[in-house]
TILOSE-241402 format. One record per residue (C-alpha): residue number from 1; x, y, z; residue in three letters. Coordinates in nm, 2 decimals. Example, Ala and Ser with C-alpha at 12.3 -4.5 7.8 and 13.67 -1.06 7.14 Angstrom:
REM TILOSE-241402
{node 1,{1.23,-0.45,0.78},Ala};
{node 2,{1.37,-0.11,0.71},Ser};
***
This chain:
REM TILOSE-241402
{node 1,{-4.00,1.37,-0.20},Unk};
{node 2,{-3.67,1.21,-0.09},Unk};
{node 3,{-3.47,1.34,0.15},Unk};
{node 4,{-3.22,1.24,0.49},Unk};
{node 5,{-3.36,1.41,0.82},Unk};
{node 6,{-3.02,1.46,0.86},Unk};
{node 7,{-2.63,1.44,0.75},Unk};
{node 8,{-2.59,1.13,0.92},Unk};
{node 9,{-2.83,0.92,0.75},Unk};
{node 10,{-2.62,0.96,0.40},Unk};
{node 11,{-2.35,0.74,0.60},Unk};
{node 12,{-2.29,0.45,0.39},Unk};
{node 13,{-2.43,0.31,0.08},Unk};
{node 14,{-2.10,0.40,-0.10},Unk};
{node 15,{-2.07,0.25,-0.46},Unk};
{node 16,{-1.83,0.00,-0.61},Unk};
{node 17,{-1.68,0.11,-0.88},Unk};
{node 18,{-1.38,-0.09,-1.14},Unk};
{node 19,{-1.10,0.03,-1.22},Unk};
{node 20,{-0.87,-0.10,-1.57},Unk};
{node 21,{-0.60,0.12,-1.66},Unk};
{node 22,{-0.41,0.04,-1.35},Unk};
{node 23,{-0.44,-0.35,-1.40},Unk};
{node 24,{-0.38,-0.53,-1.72},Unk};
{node 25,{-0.61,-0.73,-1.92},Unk};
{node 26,{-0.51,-1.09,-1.82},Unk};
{node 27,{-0.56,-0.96,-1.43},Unk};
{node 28,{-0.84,-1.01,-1.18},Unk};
{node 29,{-1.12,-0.78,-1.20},Unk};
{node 30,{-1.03,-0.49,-0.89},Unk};
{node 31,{-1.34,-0.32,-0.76},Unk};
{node 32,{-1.26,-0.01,-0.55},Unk};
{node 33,{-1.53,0.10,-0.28},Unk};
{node 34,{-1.54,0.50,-0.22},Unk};
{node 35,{-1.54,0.58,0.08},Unk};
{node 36,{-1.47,0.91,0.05},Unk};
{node 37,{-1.83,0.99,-0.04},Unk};
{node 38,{-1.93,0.95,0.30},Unk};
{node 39,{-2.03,1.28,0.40},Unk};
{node 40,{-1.78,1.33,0.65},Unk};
{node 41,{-1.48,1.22,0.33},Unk};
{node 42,{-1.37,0.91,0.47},Unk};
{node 43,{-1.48,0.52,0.62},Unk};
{node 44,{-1.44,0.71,0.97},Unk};
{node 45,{-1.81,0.81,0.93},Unk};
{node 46,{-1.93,0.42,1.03},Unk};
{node 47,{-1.73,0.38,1.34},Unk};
{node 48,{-1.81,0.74,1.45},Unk};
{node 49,{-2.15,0.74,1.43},Unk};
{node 50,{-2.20,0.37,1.58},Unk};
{node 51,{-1.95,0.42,1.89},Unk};
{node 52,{-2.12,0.76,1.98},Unk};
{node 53,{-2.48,0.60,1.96},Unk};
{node 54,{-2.37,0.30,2.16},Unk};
{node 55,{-2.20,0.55,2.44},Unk};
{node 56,{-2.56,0.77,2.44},Unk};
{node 57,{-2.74,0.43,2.51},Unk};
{node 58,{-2.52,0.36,2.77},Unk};
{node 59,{-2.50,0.73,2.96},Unk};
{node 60,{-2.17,0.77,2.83},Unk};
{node 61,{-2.25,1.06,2.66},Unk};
{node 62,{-2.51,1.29,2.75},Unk};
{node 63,{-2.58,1.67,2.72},Unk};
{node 64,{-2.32,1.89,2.77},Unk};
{node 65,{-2.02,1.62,2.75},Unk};
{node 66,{-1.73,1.68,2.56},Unk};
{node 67,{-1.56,1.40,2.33},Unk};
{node 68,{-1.16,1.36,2.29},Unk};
{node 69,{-1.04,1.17,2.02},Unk};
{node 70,{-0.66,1.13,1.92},Unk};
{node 71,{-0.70,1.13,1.51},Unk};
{node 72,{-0.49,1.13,1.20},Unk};
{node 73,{-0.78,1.34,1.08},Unk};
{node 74,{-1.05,1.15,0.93},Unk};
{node 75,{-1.16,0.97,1.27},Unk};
{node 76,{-1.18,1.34,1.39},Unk};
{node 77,{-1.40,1.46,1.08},Unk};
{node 78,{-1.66,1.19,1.17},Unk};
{node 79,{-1.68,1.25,1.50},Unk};
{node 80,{-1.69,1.62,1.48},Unk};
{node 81,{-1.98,1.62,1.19},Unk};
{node 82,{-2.17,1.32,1.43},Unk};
{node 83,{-2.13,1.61,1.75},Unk};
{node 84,{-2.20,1.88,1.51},Unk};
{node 85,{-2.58,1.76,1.49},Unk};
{node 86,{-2.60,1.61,1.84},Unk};
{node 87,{-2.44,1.90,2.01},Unk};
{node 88,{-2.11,1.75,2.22},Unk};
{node 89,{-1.82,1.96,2.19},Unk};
{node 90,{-1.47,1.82,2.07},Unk};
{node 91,{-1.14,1.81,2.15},Unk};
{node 92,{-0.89,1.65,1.89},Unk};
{node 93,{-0.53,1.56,1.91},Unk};
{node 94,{-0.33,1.52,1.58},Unk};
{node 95,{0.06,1.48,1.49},Unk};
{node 96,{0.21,1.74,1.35},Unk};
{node 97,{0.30,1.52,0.98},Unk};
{node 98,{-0.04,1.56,0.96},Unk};
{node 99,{-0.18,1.79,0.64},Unk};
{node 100,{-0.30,2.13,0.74},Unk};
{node 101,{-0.64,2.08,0.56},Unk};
{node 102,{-0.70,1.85,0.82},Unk};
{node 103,{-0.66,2.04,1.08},Unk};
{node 104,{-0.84,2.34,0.97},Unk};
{node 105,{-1.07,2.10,0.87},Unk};
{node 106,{-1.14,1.97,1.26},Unk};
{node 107,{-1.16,2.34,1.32},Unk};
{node 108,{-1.43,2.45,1.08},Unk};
{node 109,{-1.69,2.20,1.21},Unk};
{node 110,{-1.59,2.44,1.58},Unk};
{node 111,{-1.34,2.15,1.75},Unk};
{node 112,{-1.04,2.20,1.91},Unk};
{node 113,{-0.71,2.09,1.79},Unk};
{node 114,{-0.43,1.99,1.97},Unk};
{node 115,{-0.05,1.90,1.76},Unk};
{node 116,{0.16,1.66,1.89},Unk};
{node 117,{0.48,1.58,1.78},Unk};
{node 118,{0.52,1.25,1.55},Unk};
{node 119,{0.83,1.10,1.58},Unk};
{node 120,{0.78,1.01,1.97},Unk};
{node 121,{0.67,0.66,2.10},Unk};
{node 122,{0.33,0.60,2.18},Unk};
{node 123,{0.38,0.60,2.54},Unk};
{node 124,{0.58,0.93,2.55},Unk};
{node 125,{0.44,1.21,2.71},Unk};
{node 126,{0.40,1.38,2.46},Unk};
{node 127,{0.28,1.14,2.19},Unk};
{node 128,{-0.13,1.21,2.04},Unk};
{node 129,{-0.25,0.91,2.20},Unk};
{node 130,{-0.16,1.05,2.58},Unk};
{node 131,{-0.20,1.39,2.57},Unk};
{node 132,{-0.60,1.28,2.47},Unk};
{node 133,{-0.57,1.03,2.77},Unk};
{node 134,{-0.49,1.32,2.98},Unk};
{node 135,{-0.72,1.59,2.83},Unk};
{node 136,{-0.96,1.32,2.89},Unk};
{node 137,{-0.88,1.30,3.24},Unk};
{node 138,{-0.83,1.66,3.31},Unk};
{node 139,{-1.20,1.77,3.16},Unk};
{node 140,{-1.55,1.70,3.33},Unk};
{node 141,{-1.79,1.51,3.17},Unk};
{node 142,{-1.57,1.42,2.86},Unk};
{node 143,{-1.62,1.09,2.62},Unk};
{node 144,{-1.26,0.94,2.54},Unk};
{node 145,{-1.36,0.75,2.19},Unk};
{node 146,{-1.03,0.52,2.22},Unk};
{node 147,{-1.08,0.40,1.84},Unk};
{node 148,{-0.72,0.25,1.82},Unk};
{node 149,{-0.83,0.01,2.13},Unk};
{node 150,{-1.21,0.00,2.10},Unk};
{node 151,{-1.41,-0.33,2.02},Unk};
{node 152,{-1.67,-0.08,1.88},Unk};
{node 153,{-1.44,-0.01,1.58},Unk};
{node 154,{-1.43,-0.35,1.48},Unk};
{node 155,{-1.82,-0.40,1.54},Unk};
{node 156,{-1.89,-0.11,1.31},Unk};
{node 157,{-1.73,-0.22,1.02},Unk};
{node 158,{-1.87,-0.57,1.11},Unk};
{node 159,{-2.20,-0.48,1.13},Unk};
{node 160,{-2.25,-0.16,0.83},Unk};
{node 161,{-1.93,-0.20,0.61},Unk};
{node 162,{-1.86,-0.53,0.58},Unk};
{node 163,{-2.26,-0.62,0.47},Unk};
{node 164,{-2.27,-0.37,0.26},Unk};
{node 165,{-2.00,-0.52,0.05},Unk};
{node 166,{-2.16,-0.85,0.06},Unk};
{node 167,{-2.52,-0.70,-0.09},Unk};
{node 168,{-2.32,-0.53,-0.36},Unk};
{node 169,{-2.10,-0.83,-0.50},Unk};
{node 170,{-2.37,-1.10,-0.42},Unk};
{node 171,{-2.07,-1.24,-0.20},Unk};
{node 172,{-1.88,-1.30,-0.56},Unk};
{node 173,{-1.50,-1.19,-0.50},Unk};
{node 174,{-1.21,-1.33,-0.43},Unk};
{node 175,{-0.98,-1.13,-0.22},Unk};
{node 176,{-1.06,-0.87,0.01},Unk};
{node 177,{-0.76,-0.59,0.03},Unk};
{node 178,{-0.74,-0.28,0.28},Unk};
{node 179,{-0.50,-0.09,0.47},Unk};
{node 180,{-0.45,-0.11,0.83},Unk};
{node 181,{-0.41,0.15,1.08},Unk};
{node 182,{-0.63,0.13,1.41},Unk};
{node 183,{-0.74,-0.22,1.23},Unk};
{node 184,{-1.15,-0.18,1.23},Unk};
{node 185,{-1.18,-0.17,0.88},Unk};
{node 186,{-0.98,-0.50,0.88},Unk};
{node 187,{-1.10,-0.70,1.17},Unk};
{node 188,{-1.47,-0.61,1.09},Unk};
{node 189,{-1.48,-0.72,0.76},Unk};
{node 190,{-1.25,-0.96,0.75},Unk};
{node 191,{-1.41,-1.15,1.02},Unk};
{node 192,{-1.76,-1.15,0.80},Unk};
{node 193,{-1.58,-1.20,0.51},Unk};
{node 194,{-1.44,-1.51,0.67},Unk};
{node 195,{-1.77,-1.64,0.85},Unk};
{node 196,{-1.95,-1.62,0.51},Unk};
{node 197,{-1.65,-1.76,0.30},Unk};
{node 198,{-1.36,-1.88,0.43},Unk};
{node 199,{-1.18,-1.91,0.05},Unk};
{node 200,{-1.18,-1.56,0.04},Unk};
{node 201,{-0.86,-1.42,0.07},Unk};
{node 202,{-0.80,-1.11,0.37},Unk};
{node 203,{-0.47,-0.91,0.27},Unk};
{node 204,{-0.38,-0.64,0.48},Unk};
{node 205,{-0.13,-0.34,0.36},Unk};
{node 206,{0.12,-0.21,0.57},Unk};
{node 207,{0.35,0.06,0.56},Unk};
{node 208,{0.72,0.07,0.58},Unk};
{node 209,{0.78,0.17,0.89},Unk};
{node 210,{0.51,0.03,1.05},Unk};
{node 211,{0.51,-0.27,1.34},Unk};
{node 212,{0.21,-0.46,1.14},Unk};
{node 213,{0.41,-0.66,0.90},Unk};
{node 214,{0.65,-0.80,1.14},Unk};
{node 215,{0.36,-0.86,1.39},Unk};
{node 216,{0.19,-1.06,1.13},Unk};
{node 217,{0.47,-1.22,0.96},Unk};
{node 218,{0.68,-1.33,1.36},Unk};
{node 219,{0.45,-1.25,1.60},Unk};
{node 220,{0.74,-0.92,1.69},Unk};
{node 221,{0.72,-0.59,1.67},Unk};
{node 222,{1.01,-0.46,1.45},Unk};
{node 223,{1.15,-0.12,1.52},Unk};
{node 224,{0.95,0.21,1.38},Unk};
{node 225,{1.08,0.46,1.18},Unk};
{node 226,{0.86,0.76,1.01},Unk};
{node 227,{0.66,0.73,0.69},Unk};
{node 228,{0.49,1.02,0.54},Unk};
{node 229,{0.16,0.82,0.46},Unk};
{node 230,{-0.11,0.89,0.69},Unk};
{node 231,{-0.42,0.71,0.83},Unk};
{node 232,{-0.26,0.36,0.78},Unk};
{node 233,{0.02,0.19,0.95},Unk};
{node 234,{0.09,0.24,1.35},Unk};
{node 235,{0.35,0.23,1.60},Unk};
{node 236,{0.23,0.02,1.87},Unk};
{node 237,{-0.03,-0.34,1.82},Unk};
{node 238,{-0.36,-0.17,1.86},Unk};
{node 239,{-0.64,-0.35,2.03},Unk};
{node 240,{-0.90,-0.29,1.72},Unk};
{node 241,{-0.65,-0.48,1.50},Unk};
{node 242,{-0.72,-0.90,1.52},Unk};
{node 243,{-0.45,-1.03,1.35},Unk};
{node 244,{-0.60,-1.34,1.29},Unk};
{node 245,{-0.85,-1.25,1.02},Unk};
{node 246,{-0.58,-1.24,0.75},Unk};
{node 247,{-0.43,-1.43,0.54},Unk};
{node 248,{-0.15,-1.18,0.47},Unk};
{node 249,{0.01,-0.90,0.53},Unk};
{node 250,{0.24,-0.68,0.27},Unk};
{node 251,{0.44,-0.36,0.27},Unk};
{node 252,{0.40,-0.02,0.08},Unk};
{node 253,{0.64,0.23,0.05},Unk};
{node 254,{0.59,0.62,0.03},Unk};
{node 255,{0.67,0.64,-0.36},Unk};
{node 256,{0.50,0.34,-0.41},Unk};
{node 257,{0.13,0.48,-0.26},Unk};
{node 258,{0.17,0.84,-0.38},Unk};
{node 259,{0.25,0.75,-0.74},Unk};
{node 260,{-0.05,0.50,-0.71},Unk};
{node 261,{-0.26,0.79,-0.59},Unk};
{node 262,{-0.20,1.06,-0.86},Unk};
{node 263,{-0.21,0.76,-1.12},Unk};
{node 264,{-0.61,0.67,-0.97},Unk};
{node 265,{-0.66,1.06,-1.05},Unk};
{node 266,{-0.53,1.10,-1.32},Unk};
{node 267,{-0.57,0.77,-1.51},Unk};
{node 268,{-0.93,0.66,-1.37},Unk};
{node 269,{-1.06,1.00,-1.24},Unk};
{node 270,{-1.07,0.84,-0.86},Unk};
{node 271,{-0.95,1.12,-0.63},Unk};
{node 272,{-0.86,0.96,-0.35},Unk};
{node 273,{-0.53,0.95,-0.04},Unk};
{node 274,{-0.25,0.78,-0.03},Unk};
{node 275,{-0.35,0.54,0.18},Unk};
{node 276,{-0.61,0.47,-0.08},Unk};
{node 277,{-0.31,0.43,-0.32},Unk};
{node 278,{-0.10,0.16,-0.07},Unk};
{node 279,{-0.41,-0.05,-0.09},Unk};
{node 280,{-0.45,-0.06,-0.49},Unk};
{node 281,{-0.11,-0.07,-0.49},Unk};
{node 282,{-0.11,-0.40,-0.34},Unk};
{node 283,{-0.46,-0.47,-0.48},Unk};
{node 284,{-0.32,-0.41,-0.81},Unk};
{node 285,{-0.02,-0.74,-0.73},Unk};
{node 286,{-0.33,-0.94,-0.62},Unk};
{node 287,{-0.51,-0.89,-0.93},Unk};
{node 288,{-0.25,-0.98,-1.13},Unk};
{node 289,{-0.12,-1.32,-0.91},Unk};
{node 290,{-0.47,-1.41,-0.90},Unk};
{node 291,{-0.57,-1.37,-1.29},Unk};
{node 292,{-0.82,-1.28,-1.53},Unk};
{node 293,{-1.20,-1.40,-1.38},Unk};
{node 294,{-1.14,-1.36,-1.04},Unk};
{node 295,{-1.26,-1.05,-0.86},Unk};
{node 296,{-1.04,-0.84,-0.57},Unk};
{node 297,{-1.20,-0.55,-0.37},Unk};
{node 298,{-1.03,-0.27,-0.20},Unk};
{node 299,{-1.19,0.02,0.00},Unk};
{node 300,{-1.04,0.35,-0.06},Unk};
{node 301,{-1.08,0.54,0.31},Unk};
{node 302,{-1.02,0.88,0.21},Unk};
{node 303,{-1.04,1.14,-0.02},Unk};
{node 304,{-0.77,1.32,-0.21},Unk};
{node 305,{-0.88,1.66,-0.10},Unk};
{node 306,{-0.68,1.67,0.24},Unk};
{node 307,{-0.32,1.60,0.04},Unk};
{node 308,{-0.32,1.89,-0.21},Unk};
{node 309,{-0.09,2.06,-0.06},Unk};
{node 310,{0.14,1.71,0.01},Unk};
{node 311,{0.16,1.45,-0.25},Unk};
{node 312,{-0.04,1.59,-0.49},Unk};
{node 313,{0.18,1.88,-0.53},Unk};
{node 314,{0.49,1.81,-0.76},Unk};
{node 315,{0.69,2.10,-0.54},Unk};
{node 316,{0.60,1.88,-0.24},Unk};
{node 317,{0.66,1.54,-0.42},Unk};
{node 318,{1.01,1.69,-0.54},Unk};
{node 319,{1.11,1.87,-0.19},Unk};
{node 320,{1.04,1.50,-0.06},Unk};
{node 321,{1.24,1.28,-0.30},Unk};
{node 322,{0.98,1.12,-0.46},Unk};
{node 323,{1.02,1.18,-0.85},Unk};
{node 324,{0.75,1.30,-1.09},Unk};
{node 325,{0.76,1.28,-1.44},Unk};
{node 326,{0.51,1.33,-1.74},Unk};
{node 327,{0.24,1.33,-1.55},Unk};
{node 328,{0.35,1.02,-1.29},Unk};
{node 329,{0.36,0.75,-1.60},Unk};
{node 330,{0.71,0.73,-1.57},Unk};
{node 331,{0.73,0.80,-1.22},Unk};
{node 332,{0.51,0.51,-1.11},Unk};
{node 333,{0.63,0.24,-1.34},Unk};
{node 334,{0.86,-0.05,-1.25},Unk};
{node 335,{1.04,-0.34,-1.40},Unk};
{node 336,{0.75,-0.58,-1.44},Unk};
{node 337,{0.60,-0.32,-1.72},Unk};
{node 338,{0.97,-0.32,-1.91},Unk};
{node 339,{0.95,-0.71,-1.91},Unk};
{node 340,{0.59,-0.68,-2.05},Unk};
{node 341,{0.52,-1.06,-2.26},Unk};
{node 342,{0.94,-1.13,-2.18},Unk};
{node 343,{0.88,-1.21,-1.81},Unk};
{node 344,{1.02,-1.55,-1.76},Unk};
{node 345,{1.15,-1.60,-2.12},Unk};
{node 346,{1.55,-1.66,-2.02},Unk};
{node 347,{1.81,-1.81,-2.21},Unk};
{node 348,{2.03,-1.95,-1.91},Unk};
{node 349,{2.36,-2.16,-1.87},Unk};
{node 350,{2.46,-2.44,-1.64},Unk};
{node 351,{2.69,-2.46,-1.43},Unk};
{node 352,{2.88,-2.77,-1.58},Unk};
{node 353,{2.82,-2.70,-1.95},Unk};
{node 354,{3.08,-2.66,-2.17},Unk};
{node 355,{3.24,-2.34,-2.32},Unk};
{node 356,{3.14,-2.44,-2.70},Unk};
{node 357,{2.78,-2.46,-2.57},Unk};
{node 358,{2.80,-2.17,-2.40},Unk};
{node 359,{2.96,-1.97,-2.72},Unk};
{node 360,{2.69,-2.12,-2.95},Unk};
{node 361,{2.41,-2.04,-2.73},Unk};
{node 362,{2.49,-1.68,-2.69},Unk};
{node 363,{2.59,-1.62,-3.06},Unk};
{node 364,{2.22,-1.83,-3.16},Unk};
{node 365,{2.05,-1.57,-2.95},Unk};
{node 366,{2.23,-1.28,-3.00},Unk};
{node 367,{2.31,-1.21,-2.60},Unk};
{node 368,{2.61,-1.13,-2.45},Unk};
{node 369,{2.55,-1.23,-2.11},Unk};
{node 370,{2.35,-1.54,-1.94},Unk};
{node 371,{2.28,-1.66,-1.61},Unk};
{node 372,{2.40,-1.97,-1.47},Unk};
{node 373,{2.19,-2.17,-1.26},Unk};
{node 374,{2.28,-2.54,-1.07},Unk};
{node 375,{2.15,-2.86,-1.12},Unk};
{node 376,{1.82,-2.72,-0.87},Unk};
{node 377,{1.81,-2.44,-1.14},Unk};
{node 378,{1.87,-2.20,-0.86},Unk};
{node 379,{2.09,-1.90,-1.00},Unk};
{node 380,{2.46,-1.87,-0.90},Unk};
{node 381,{2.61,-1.58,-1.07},Unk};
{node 382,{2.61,-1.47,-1.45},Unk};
{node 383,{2.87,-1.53,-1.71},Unk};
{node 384,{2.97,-1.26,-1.96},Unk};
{node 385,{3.08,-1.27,-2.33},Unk};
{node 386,{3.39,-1.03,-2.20},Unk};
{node 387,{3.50,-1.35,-1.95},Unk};
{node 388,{3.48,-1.61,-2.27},Unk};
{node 389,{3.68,-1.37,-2.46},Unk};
{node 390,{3.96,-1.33,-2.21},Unk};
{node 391,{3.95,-1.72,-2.10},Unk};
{node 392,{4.01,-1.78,-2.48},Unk};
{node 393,{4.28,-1.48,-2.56},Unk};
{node 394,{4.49,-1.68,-2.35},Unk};
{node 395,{4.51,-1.97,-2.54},Unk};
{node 396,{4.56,-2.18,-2.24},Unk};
{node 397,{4.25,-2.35,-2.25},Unk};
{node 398,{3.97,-2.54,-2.46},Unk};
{node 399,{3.64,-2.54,-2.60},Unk};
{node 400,{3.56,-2.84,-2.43},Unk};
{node 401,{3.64,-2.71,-2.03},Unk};
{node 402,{3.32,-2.61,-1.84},Unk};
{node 403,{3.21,-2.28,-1.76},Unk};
{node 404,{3.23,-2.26,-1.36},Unk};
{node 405,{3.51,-2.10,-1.32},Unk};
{node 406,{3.41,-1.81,-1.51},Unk};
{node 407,{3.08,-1.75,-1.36},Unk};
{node 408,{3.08,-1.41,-1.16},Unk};
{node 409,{2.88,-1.26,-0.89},Unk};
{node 410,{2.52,-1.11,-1.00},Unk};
{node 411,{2.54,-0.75,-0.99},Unk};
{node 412,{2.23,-0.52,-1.09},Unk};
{node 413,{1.99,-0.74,-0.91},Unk};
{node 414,{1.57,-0.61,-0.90},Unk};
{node 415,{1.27,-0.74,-0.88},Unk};
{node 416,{0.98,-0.68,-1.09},Unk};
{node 417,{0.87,-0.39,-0.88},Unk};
{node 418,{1.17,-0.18,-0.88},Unk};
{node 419,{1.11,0.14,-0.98},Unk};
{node 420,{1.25,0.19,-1.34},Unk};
{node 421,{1.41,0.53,-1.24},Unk};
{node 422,{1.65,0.32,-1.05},Unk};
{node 423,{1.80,0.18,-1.34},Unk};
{node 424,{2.03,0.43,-1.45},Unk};
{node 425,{2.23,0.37,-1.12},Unk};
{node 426,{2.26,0.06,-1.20},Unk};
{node 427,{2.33,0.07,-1.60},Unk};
{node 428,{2.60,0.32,-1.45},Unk};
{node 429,{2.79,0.03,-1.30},Unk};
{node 430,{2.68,-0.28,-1.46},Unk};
{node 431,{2.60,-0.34,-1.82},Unk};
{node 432,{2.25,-0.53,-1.73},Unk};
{node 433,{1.96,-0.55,-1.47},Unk};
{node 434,{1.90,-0.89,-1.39},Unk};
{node 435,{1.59,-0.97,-1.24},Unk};
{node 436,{1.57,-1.19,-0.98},Unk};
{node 437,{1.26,-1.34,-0.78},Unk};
{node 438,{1.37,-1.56,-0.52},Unk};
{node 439,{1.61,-1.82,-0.61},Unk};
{node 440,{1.51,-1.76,-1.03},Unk};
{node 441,{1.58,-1.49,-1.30},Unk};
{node 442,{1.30,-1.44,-1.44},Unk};
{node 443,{1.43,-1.14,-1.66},Unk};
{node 444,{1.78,-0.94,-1.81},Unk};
{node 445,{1.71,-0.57,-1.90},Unk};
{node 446,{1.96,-0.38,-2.10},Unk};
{node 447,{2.05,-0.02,-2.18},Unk};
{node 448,{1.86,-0.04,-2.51},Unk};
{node 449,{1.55,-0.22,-2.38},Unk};
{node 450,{1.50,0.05,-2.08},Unk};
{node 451,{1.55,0.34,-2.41},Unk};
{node 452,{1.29,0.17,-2.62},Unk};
{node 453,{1.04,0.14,-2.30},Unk};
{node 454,{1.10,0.51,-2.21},Unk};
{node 455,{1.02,0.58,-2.59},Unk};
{node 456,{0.69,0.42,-2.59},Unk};
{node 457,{0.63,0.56,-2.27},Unk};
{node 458,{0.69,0.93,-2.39},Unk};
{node 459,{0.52,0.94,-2.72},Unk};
***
């Protein structure tokens, strides 16, 4: 017979599993990790378990002692279900953005909550991180976990997460992408990732809002503002997070993580959080920069089970901004998926060609509009059929002048990743979307090619 002596014995061992309706089929292979069958519901379960042992061994802990912990919520779930079967009492403080699931949550395995307000700086009075400082302080024989500054955090995921991964890919992928929040999960595996392979590519996600991006990107802290993602991101450089480890560091929106979340239900049958879908969000770019045979990993930290009442609700989504539509398809997609095999495929104009050329061209290809790029092929501004046929109503001019003074300014610029619901503001002043990355167009969208998409899309 087979069986744990206890709960906290079924920590780990999580499966990989891939996921292909959320990539394409010319992108890396992504591998997600889930976490969220940890027996406590999130990658929270390693780090509690393993900083709790270590303070028993040390006397930090010992019968009758009480553990404070300020938690998003899944730290908290970990570390009550660890003091559950050892027998410490728990005091948790959470902000108030927090979901109520988690709370009651914290409360069903007997600890105490305490909400805090969110939109306070860390040192405030009032913020989660010192009101456990002081409950800390205030209560006899307590344990303050300290995960956001605890070496511990890193060591956990170091020494159980991180070689886990390894044994399951035979060390065989190619970037390693997670969100980060207190920065364990990170600065753990990251660090073995990098000992064992240093080709391997460590991208962290960050989201907007968050000081990580700027810290990473020039070595500042930018200024904070809320985001409704939770578990991932932070206000302050945390001591767990080693910067160091990565080879980059991009940004997820709200939208951006939510819509990736309900698609990972709905599409793949992966229920997991949102900041499960910031990660594959970025993941997802990875996979598709890096190309078909290479390999990218993400580990999803939580479960979806603590948002139904948040982002998995369409009254919430709506009450929130955030758009749903036919079941998120529409809601989630963006201009790359518009562009499909046209990405890059632009008929431009330069600068110093000639009117005639600039007729022929657009009557050969049936186009009423074209960028116009200089001699470094860097874009400059767009010219418009409406331009040549006033310059030539005139009649003061010929065939044979060049086109720069008719150029205009680009209006209607996106990228490939703006959402396609953003479109019809633009089609409301402009005639096009031209998309842009960096210096290049890489794409035009018209009125007619956003109606065909949309049609596809809804059949």
């Amino acid at each position: 017979m087979s069986y744990h002596e206890n709960v906290l014995s079924a920590i780990g061992r999580t499966p990989l599993v891939r996921v292909s309706k959320v990539v394409g089929p010319d992108d890396a292979t992504l591998l997600v990790k889930l976490e969220y069958l940890n027996p406590g519901g999130s990658i929270k379960d390693r780090m509690a378990l393993l900083i709790i042992e270590k303070a028993e061994r040390e006397g930090l802990l010992r019968r009758g002692s009480t553990i404070v912990e300020n938690t998003s919520g899944n730290t908290g779930v970990g570390v009550a279900m660890t003091a559950a079967v050892k027998g410490y009492r728990c005091i948790f403080t959470m902000p108030d953005k927090m979901s109520k699931e988690k709370q009651d949550t914290l409360k069903a395995f007997g600890a105490q909550v305490v909400v805090t307000p969110t939109n306070v700086p860390p040192d405030s009075p009032e913020s989660y991180y010192s009101v456990a400082k002081r409950i800390a302080a205030e209560t006899p024989n307590s344990f303050y976990l300290n995960q956001y500054h605890n070496s511990d955090n890193i060591e956990a995921h170091y020494r159980l997460t991180a070689p886990e991964i390894w044994e399951q890919t035979g060390g065989k992928f190619d970037a390693f992408v997670a969100g980060i929040g207190t920065g364990g999960t990170m600065s753990g595996c990251g660090r073995f990732f990098k000992e064992k392979n240093s080709k391997i590519l460590n991208i962290g996600v960050d989201p907007v809002g968050s000081v990580y991006y700027s810290m990473f990107k020039t070595g500042k802290l930018s200024q904070t503002r809320v985001y409704k993602m939770e578990g991932i991101g932070e206000d302050m450089m945390c001591g767990a997070m080693d910067l160091k480890v990565m080879d980059d560091v991009r940004q997820c929106d709200d939208r951006q993580a939510f819509a990736m979340a309900r698609r990972l239900t709905r599409e793949e049958g992966i229920f997991a959080g949102g900041s499960s879908g910031a990660a594959v969000h970025v993941a997802v770019e990875v996979a598709r920069e890096l190309g078909k045979g290479k390999t990218v990993l993400v580990p999803l930290p939580d479960g979806g089970r603590p948002y139904i009442s948040k982002f998995f609700s369409d009254e919430w989504m709506r009450d929130n901004g955030f758009p749903v539509a036919n079941g998120d398809s529409l809601a989630s997609s963006t201009v790359r998926e518009i562009l499909g095999g046209r990405h890059g495929e632009v008929i431009i104009a330069r600068k110093s060609d000639k009117v005639e050329v600039v007729v022929k061209m657009m009557k050969d290809h049936d186009i009423s509009q074209m960028p116009v790029v200089d001699a470094d092929g860097h874009c400059t501004g767009m010219i418009h059929e409406y331009d040549l046929l006033n310059f030539l109503i005139e009649g003061k001019h010929r065939l044979s002048e060049v086109v720069e003074p008719l150029v205009q300014p680009l209006q209607g610029v996106v990228t490939p990743n703006t959402p396609v619901g953003k479109l019809r503001d633009i089609f409301n002043d402009d005639n096009v979307a031209v998309v842009k990355e960096g210096d290049r167009v890489t794409g035009i969208i018209t009125k007619i090619d956003l109606i065909e998409f949309l049609g596809q899309k809804l059949k």
